[in-house]
DRENMI-90353 format. One line per field, with one value per residue (C-alpha): z, y, x; residue number from 1; residue in one letter. Coordinates in Angstrom, 1 decimal, always signed. Each point is the difference from the previous one (the first is absolute). Example, Ala and Ser with C-alpha at 12.3 -4.5 7.8 and 13.67 -1.06 7.14 Angstrom:
2
c3 = +7.8	-0.7
c2 = -4.5	+3.4
c1 = +12.3	+1.4
i = 1	2
aa = A	S
END
This chain:
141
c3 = -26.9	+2.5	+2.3	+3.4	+2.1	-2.4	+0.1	+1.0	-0.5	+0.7	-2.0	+0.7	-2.2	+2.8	+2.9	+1.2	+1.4	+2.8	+1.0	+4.1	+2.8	+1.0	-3.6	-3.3	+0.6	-3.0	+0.6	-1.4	+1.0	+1.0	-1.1	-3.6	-0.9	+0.7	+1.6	+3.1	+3.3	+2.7	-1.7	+0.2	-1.6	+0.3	-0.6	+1.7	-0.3	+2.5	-0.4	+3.0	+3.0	-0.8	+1.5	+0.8	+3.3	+2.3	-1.1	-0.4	-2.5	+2.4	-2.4	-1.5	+0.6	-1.2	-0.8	-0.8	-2.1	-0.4	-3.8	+0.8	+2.4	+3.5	+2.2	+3.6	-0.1	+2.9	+1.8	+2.3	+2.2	-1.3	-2.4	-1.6	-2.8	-3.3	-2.8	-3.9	+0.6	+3.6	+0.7	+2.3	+0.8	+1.2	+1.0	-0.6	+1.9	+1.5	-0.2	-2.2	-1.7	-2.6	+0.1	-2.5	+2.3	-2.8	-2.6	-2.6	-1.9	+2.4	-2.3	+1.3	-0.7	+1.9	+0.1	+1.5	+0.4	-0.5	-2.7	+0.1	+3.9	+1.8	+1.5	-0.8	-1.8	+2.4	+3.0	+1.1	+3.2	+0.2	+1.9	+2.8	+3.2	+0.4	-3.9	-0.1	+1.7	-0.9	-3.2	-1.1	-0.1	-2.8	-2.7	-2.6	-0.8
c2 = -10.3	-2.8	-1.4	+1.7	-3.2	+0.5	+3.7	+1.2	+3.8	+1.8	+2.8	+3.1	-1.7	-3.2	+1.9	-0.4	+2.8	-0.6	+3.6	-0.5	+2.3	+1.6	+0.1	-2.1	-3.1	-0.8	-3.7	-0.6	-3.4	-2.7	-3.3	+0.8	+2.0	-1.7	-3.8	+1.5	-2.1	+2.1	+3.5	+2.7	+3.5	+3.3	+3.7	+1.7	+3.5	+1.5	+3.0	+3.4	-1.4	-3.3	-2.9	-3.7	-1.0	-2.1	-3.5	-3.6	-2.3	-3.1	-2.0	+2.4	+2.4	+3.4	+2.6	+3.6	+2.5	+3.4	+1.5	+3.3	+1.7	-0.5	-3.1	+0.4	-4.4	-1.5	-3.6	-1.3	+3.3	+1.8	+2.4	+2.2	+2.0	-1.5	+1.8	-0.8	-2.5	-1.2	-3.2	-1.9	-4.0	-1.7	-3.9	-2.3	+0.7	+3.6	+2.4	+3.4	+3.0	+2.7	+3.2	+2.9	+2.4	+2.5	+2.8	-2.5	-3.2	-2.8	-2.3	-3.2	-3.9	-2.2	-3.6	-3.1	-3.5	-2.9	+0.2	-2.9	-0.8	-1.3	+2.3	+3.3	+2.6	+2.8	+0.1	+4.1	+0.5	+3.8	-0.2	-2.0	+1.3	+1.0	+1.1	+1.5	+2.9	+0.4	+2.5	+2.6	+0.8	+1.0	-1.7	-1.8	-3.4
c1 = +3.0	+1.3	-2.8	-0.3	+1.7	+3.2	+0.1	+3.6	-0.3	-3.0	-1.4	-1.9	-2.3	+0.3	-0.4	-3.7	-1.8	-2.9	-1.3	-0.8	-1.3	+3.4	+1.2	+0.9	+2.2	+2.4	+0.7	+3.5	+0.5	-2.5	-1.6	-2.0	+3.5	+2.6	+0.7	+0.7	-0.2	+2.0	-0.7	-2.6	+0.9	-2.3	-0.1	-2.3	-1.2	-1.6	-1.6	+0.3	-3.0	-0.2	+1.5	+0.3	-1.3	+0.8	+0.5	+2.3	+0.9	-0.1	+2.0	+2.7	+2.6	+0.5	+2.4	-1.6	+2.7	-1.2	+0.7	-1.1	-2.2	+0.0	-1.8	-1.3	+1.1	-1.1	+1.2	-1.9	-0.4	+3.2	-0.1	+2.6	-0.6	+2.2	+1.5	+1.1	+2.7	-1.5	-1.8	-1.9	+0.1	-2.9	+0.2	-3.0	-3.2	+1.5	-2.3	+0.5	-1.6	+1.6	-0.9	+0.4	+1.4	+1.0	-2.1	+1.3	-0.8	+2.2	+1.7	+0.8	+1.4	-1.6	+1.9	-1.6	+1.1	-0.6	-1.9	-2.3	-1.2	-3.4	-2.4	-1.2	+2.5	-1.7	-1.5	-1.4	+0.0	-0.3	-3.7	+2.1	+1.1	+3.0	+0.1	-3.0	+1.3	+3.2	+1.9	-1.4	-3.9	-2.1	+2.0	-2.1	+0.8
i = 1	2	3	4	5	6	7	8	9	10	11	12	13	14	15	16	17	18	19	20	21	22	23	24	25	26	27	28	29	30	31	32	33	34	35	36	37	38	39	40	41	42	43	44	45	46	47	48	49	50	51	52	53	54	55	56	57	58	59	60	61	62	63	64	65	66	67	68	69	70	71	72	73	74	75	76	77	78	79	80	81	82	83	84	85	86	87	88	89	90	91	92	93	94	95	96	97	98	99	100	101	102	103	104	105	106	107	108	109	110	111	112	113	114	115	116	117	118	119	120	121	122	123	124	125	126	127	128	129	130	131	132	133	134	135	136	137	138	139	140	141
aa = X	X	X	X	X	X	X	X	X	X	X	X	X	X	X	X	X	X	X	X	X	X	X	X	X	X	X	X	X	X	X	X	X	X	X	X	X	X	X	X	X	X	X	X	X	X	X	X	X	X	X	X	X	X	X	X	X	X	X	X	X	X	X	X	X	X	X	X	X	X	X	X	X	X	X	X	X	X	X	X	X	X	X	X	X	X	X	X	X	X	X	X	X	X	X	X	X	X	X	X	X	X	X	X	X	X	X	X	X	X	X	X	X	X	X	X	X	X	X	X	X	X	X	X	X	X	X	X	X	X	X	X	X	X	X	X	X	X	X	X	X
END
């Protein structure tokens, strides 16, 4: 098998799993498997209550593109509830929060860029005001 900095097609047997509060992350493309420098790829999948609170990646961009399932995606304070085939953009430093707003597993591609940047990757700011109270209550995180 090629090193990881070479790798050009990635396997299921490439794909890295890291199992997180709102659900298993499946890490398609990022430094360790592939040489990539502008490029983060994950699938999440997010199981019916939990969610992703409010947070930013001061440093990156990000598209989320929902596979199946449904999002309560919020932007700064918007939200709007997205669909398989719907996604969201976030710029740098905005914050955001997905929600599972379905009875179903949501399945979604996260996409971040660049890859490689200074600072922290995340920064949670769900305890803050005015995030703290906003989306839905009771979800689990």
């Amino acid at each position: 098998m090629s090193q990881p900095s070479l790798r050009r097609f990635i396997t299921a047997e490439d794909v890295q799993t890291e199992h997180l509060p709102w659900g298993p992350h499946e890490w398609i493309c990022r430094q360790g498997i592939v040489d990539a420098k502008k490029l983060v790829l994950v699938r999440v999948t997010m199981p019916p209550g939990k969610a992703h609170k409010f947070h930013t990646h001061p440093g990156q961009e990000e598209i989320v593109y929902i596979l199946s399932g449904q999002a309560e995606q919020w932007v700064d304070k918007e939200s709007k509830i997205l669909r398989a085939g719907e996604a969201a953009h976030i710029p740098a430093g905005v914050v955001h929060a997905t929600h599972n707003a379905g009875d179903t597993d949501l399945v979604f591609l996260a996409m971040l860029s660049p890859a490689e940047f200074d600072g922290p990757g995340l920064v949670d700011v769900s305890n803050e005001a005015p995030w703290a109270n906003l989306g839905p209550k009771g979800r689990e995180t």
